[in-house]
C-alpha positions in Angstrom: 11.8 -22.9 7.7 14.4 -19.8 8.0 13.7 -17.3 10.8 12.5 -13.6 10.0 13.2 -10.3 11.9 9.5 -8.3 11.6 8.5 -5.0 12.2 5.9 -2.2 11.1 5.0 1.1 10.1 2.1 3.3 10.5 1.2 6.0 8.1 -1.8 7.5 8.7 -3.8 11.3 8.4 -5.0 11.1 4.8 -8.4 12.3 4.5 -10.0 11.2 1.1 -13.5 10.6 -0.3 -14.4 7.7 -2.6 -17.6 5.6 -3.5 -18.3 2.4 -4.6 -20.6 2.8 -7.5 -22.0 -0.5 -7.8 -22.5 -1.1 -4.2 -26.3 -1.5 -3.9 -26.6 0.2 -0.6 -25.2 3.3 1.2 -22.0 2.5 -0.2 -23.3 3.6 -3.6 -22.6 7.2 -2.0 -19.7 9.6 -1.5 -18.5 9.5 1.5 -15.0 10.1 3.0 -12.6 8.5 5.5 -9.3 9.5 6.7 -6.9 6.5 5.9 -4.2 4.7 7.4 -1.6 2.0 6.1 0.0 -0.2 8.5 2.9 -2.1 6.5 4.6 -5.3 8.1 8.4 -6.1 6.7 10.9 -9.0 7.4 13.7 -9.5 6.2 16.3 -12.8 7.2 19.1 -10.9 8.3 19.2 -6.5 9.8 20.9 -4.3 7.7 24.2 -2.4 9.0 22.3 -0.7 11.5 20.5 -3.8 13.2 16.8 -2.8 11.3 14.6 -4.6 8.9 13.8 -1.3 7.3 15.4 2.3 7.9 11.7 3.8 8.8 13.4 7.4 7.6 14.4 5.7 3.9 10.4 5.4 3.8 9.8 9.1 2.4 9.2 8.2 -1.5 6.5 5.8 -0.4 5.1 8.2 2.6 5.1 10.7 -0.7 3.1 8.5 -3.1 0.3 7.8 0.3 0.0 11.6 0.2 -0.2 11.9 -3.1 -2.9 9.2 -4.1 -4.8 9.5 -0.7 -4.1 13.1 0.8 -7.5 15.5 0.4 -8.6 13.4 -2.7 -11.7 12.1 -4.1 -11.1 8.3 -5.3 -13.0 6.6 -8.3 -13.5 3.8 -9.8 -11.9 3.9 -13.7 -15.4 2.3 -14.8 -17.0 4.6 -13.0 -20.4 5.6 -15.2 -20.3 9.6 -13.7 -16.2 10.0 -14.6 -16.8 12.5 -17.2 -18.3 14.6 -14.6 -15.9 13.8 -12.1 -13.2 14.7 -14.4 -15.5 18.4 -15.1 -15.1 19.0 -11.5 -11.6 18.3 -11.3 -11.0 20.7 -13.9 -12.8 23.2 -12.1 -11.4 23.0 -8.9 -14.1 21.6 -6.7 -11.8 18.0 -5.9 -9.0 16.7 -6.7 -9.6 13.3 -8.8 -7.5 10.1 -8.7 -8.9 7.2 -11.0 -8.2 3.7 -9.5 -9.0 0.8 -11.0 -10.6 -0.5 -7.7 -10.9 2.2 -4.8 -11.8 -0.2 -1.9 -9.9 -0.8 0.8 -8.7 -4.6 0.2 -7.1 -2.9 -3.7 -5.8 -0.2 -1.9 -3.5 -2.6 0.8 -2.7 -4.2 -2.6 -1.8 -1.0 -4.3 0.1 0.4 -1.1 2.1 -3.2 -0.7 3.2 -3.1 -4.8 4.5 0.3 -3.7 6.7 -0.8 -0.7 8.2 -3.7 -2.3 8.8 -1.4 -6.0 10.9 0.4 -3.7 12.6 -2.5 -1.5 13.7 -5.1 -4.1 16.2 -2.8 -6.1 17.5 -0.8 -2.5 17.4 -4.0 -0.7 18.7 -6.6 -3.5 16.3 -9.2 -1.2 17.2 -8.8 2.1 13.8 -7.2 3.3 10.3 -6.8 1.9 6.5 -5.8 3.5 4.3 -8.7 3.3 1.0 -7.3 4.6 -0.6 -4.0 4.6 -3.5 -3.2 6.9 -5.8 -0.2 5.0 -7.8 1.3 7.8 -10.5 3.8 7.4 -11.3 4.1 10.5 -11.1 2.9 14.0 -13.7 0.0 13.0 -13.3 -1.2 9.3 -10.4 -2.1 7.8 -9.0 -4.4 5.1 -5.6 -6.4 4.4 -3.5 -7.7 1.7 -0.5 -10.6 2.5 1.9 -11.6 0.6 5.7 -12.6 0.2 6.9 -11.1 -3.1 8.7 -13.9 -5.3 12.5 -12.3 -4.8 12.5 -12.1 -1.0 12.0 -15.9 -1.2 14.3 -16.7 -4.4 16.9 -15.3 -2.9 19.1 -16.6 0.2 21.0 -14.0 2.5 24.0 -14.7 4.7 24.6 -18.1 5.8 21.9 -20.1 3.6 23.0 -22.1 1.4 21.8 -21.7 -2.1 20.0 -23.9 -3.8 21.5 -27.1 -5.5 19.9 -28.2 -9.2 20.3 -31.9 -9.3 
């Protein structure tokens, strides 16, 4: 097993609004949260200034949290009232963004596809997240884990590579 340098980041203040339509309970309803992501990265070896990830290199994902979650009303893409969610987009009253899953577990997912679109090519492999926490509030939250498939192909520094037979 190969040791790992960890760290996180917190990103947090974005009040939204979704609903889980099927949800046979209260759930059912709109309500709103103001969530936070809490990313964990590792990477084998630092980079040139002794970090796992250069927190200020984080703005183009920081941007897409504030886009997707900042002040906006999440639903479902199967959603049965989307025609009138999308009527009162168009007329001001929210600002829509269709998901195909708007829970909390899809949204770590969603936010940890994001972190890792934007580490493989900047990195080349040296560092990627492998969990995000989605909080919506101090109580409930939800998490996704997972090494992507290049950090593990490929070896940094002094591993050796691997040998076909």
């Amino acid at each position: 097993m190969s040791a790992a340098f960890t760290c996180t980041k917190t990103f947090s203040g974005y009040p939204c609004c979704h609903r889980q339509w099927r949800h046979p309970g209260h759930c059912r309803f709109v309500h709103g949260y103001s969530r936070s992501f809490t990313l964990w990265f590792k990477a084998r070896e630092l980079d040139v200034h002794g970090f796992v990830v250069d927190f200020s290199s984080l703005e183009a994902l920081q941007g897409q949290l504030a886009e997707q979650f900042d002040h906006t009303f999440l639903v479902n893409a199967d959603d049965p009232l989307l025609e009138q969610w999308r009527a009162l987009h168009e007329q001001g009253a929210l600002d829509l963004r269709v998901m195909d899953n708007v829970g909390m577990e899809a949204s770590a997912e969603l936010v940890w596809r994001w972190a890792n679109q934007l580490l493989e090519p900047r990195e080349g492999g040296r560092s990627c997240c492998w969990k995000v926490e989605a909080r919506e509030n101090e109580k409930n939250a939800a998490c996704f884990e997972a090494v992507p498939r290049w950090f593990t192909s490929k070896p940094c520094g002094g591993e050796p590579s691997p040998r076909s037979s």
